[in-house]
C-alpha positions in Angstrom: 108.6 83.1 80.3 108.6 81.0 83.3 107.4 82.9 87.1 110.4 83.0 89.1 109.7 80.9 92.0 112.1 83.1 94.2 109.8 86.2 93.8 106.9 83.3 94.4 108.3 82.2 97.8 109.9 86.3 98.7 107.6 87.5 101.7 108.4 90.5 102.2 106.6 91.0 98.4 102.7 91.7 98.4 100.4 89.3 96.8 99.0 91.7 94.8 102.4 92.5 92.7 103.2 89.3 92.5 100.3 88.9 90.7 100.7 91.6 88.5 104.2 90.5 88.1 102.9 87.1 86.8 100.3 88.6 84.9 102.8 90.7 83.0 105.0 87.9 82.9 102.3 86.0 80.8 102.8 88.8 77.9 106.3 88.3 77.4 108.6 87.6 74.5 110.5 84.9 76.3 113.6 85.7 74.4 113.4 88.9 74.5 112.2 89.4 78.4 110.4 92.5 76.9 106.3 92.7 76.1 105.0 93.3 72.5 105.4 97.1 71.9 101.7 98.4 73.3 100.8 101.4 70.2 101.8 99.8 66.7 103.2 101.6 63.5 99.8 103.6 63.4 99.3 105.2 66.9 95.1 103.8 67.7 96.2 100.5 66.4 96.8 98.6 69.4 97.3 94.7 69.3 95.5 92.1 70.8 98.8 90.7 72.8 99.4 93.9 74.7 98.7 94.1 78.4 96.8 97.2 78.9 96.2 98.4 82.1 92.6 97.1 81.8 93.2 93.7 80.8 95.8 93.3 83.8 93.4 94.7 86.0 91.3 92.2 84.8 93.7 89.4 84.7 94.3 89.9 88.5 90.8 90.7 89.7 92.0 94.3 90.6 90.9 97.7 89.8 93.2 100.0 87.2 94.0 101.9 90.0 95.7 98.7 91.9 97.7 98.0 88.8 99.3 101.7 89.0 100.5 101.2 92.7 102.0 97.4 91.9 103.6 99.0 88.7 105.2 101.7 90.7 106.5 99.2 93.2 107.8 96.9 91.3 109.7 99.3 89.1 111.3 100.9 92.9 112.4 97.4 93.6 114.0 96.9 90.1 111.5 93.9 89.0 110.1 95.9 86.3 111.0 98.3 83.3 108.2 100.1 82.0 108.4 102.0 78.8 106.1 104.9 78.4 104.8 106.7 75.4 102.3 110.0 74.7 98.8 108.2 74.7 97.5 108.8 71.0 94.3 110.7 72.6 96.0 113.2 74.9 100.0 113.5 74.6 99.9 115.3 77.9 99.3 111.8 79.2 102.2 108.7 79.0 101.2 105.1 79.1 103.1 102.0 79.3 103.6 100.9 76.3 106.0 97.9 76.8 107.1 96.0 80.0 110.5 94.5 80.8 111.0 92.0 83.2 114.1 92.7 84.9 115.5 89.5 87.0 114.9 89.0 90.8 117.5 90.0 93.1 116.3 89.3 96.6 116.3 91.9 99.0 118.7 91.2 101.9 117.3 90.4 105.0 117.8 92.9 107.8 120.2 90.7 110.2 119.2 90.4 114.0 121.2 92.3 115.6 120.3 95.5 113.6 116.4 95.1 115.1 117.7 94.7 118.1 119.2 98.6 117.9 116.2 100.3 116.7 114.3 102.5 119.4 111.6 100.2 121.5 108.2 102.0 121.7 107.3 102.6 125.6 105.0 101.3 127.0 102.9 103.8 129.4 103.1 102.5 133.4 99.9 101.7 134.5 98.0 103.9 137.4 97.5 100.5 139.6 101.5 99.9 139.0 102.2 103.9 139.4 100.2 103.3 142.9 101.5 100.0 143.8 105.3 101.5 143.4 104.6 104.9 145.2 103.5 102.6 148.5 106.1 100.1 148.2 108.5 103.1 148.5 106.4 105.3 150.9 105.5 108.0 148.6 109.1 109.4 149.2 111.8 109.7 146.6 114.6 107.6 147.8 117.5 109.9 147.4 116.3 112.8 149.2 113.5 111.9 151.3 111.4 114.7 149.5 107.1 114.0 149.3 106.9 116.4 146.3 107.2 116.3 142.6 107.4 112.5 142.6 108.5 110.6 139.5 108.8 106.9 138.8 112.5 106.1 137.8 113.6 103.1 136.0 116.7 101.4 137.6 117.8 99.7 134.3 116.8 103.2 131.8 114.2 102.0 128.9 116.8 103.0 126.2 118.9 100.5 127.7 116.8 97.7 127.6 115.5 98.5 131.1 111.9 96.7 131.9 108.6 98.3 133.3 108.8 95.8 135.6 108.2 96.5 139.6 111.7 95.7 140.8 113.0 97.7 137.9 111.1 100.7 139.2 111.7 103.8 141.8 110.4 106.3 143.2 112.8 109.6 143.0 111.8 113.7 143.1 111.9 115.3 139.9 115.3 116.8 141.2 117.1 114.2 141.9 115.6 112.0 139.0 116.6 114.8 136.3 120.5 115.0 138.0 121.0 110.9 137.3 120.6 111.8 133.3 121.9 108.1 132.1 124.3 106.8 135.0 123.9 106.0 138.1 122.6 107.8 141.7 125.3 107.6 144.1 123.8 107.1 147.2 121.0 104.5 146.1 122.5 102.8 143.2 125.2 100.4 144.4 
């Protein structure tokens, strides 16, 4: 079984199950995609060819519990089928007992214009900024004329694509800055 160099070169893929993915890939039946059945005809017989948990934790310098998390993930993106029986010790616990390879389907990219509509975080104005834009408008809302309850309004609104940029910020009372909502204040917006 050859790695698939698409999964190799697929970024959005963590080192860590690509190399569990390869390690696994190492134990299978070529023809069969499928790895040699982990419990034998007698269940503590185990043979020498099966990838245990241990030995691909071993194989990719990882701890057991590493292998778990890339198992799980690669069977959620569909690169893996894992067959589970009872463990022979304790049938209240199932192990792997054989791995299929399933093939690579690459997961489609998410196209530009959909990042572009998810929310923006905002960015907090500064106190110096806060300060600077208070003087340049006289520490008076520009609607009403009011020196109480002041608020710093953005021109363009953030979840527009507006800017915390100084000539993209104003200085309007609480009142008149909750009446504009999303449009535009008649009177100071032309």
């Amino acid at each position: 079984m050859r790695f698939d160099f698409g999964l190799a070169r697929d970024g959005s893929i963590d080192p860590t199950d690509k190399a569990l993915y390869a390690a696994i890939s190492s134990f299978v039946d070529a023809e069969t995609q499928r790895s040699s059945n982990a419990f034998g005809s007698i269940a503590n017989d185990v043979s020498e060819d099966v990838p245990t948990r241990k030995r691909l934790a071993e194989c990719i310098g990882k701890s057991v519990y590493t292998v778990d998390r890339s198992i799980k993930i690669l069977e959620q993106r569909g690169l893996l089928k894992v067959h589970r029986r009872k463990h022979p010790d304790n049938p209240k616990v199932f192990v792997p007992s054989e791995y299929e390879l399933l093939p690579y389907q690459p997961q489609p990219t998410v196209a530009p214009a959909a990042i572009a509509a998810l929310p923006r975080k905002r960015v907090p104005i500064s106190a110096t900024k806060r300060a600077r834009i208070l003087a340049r408008d006289g520490y008076q809302c520009r609607k009403c004329g009011s020196t109480e309850d002041l608020t710093l309004d953005h021109v363009k609104h953030w979840s527009r694509g507006g800017s915390n940029a100084d000539d993209n910020l104003r200085v309007l009372c609480r009142s008149c800055n909750s009446q504009r909502s999303v449009g535009s204040l008649d009177g100071v917006d032309a």
